[in-house]
KEKE-3310 file (N, C-alpha, C; in steps of 0.2 Angstrom, whole numbers, plus 5000, padded with zeros to 4 digits):
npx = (4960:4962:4954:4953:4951:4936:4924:4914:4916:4927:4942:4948:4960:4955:4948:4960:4966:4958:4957:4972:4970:4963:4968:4978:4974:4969:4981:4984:4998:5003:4994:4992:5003:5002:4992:4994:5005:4996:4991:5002:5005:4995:4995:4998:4993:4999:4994:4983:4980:4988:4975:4977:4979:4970:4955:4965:4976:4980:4992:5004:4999:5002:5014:5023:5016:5023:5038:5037:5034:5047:5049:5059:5063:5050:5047:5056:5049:5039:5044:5050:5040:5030:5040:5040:5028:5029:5027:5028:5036:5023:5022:5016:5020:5033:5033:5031:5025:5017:5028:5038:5045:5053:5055:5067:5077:5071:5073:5089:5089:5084:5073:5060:5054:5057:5062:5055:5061:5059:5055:5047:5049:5056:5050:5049:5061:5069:5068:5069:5084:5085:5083:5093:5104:5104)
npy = (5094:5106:5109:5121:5127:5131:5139:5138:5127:5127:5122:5113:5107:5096:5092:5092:5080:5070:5071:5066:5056:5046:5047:5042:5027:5023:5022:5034:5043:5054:5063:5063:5066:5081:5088:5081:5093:5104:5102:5103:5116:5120:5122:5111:5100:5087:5083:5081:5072:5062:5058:5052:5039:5032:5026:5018:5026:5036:5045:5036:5026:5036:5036:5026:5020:5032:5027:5014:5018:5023:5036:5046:5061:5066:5060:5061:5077:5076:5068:5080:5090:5081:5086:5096:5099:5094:5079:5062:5047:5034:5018:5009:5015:5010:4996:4990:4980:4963:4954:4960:4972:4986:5003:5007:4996:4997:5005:5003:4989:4989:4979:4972:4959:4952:4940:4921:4917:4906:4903:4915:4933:4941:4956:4967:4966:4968:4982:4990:4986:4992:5007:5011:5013:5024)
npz = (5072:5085:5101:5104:5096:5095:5098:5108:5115:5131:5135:5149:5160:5163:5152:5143:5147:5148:5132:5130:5137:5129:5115:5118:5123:5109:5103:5095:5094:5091:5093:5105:5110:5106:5113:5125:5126:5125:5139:5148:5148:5156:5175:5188:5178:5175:5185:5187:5175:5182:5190:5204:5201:5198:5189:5180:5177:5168:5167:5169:5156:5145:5147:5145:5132:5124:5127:5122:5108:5105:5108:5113:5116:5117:5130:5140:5140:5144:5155:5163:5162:5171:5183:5184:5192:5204:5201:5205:5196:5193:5200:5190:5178:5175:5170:5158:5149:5148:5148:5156:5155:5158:5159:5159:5155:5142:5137:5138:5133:5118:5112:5101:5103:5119:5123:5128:5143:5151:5165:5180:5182:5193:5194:5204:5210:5199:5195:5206:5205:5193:5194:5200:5191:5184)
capx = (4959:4964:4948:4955:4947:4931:4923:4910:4921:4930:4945:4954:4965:4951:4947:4964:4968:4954:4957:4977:4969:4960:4970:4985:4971:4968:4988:4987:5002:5006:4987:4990:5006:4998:4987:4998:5007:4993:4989:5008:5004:4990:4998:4997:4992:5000:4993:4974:4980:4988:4973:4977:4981:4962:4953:4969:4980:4980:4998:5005:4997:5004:5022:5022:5015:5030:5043:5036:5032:5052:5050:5064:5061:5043:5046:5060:5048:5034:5046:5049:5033:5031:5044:5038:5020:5032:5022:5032:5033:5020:5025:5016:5023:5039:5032:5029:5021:5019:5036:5040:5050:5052:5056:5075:5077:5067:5080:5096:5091:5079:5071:5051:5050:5058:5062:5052:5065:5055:5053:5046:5054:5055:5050:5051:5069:5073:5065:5074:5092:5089:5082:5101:5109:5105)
capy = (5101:5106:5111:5128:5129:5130:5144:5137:5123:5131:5117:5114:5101:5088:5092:5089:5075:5064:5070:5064:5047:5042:5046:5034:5021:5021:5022:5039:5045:5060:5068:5062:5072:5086:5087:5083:5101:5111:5101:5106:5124:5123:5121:5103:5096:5080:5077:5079:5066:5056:5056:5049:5032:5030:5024:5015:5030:5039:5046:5030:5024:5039:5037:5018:5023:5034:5022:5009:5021:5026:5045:5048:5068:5066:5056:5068:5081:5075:5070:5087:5090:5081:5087:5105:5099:5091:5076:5056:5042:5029:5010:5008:5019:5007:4992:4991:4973:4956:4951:4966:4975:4990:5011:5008:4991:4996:5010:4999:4985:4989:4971:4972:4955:4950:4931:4920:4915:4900:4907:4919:4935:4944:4963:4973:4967:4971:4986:4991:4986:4996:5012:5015:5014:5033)
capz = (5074:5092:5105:5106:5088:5095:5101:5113:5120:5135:5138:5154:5162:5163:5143:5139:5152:5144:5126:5130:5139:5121:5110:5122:5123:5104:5098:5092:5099:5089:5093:5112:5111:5105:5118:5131:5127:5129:5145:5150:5148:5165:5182:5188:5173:5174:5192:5184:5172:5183:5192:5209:5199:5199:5182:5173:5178:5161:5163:5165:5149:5140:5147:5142:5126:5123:5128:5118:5103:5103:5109:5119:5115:5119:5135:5142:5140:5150:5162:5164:5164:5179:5188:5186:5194:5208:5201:5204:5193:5197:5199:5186:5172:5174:5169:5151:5145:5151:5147:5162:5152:5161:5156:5158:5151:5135:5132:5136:5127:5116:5108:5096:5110:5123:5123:5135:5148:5154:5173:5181:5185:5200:5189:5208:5211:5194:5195:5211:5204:5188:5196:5202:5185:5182)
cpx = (4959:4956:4949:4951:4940:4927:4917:4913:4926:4936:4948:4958:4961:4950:4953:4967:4963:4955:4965:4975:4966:4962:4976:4983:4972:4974:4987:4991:5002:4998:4989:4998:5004:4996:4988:5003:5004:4990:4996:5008:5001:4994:4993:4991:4993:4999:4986:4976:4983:4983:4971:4980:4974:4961:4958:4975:4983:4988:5004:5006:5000:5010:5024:5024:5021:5035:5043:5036:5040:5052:5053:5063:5055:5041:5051:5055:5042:5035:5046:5042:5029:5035:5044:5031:5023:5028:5029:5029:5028:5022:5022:5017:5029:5039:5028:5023:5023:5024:5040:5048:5050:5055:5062:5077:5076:5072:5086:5095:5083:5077:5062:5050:5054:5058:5059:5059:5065:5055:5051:5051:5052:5053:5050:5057:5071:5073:5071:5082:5092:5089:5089:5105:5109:5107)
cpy = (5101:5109:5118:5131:5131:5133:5141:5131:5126:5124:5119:5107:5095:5087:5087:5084:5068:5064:5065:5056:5046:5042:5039:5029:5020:5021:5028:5042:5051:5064:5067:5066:5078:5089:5085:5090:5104:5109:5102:5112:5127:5119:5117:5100:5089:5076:5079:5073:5062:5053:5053:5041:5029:5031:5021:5019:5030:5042:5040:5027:5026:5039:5030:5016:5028:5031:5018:5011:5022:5031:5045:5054:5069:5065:5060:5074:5081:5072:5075:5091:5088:5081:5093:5104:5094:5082:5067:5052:5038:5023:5008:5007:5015:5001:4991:4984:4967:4954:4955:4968:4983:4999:5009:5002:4991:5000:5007:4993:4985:4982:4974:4966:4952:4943:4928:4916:4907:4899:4915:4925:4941:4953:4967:4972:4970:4980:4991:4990:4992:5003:5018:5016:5023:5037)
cpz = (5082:5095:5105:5101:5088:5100:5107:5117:5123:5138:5144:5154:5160:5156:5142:5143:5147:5136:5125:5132:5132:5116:5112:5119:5116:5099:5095:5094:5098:5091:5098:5115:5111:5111:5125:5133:5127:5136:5153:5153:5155:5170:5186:5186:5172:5180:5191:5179:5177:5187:5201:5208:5198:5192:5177:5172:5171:5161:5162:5159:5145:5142:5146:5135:5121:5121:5122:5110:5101:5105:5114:5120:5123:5128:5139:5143:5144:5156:5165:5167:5170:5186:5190:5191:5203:5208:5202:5198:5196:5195:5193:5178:5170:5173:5162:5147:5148:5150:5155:5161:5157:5155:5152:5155:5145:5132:5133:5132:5124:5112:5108:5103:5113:5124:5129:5139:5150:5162:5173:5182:5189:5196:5196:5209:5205:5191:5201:5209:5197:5188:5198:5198:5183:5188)
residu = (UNK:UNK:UNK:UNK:UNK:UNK:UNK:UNK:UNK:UNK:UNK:UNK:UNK:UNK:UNK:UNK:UNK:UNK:UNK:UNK:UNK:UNK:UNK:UNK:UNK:UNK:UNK:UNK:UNK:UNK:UNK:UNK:UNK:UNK:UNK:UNK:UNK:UNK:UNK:UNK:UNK:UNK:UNK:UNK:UNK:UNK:UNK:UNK:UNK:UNK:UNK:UNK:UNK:UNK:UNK:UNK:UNK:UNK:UNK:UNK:UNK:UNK:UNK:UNK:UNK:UNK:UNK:UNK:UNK:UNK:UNK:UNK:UNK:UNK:UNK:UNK:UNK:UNK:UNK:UNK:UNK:UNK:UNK:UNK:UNK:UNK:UNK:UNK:UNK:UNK:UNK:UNK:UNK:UNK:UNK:UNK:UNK:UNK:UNK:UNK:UNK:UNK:UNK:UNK:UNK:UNK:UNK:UNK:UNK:UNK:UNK:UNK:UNK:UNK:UNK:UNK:UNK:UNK:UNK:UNK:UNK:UNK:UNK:UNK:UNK:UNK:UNK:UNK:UNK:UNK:UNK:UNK:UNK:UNK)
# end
């Protein structure tokens, strides 16, 4: 049931900013969808969840969350999202899991896990070379 449901709770951005960050953390995606589009709806929204990058940076989490979940759609749409709020990626958002898989890595080569290599690898240069491909 959505907060709007509920005549004595008054939501705004930070409502659905935090109901969006705990659904992320807890793997609900399809709730933390939700709830990312009525947090669309208020003008900059995506820059109360992103927060400043302060606490864990909750848009992050949810554009990750995305990626890794498969929702191209979803993840398209809260770029969008952030690009109507003049809001940037954060260096964070493009790093997906210790293996440092990244946004655009994950959509070209999508792999469940990434082979260990057996070296380290540099994730800002690879970050930087693949930020050109689009």
């Amino acid at each position: 049931m959505m907060v709007e449901d509920y005549k004595r709770v008054q939501p705004n951005a930070r409502t659905y900013a935090l109901l969006v960050e705990c659904f992320t953390k807890y793997c609900m995606v399809n709730e933390a969808i939700r709830h990312f589009r009525a947090l669309r709806r208020i003008p900059g929204g995506t820059k109360v969840l992103y927060n400043a990058g302060n606490c864990g940076d909750p848009l992050s989490l949810y554009l990750r969350s995305l990626c890794l979940d498969g929702r191209a759609d979803e993840l398209l749409e809260a770029l969008e999202a952030m690009a109507d709020d003049n809001q940037t990626i954060a260096p964070r958002a493009m790093i997906l899991n210790r293996k440092y898989r990244t946004l655009v890595s994950s959509w070209i080569e999508p792999l469940q896990e990434e082979a260990d290599v057996g070296f380290d690898i540099d994730y800002v240069a690879r970050y930087d070379l693949e930020k050109f491909l689009f």
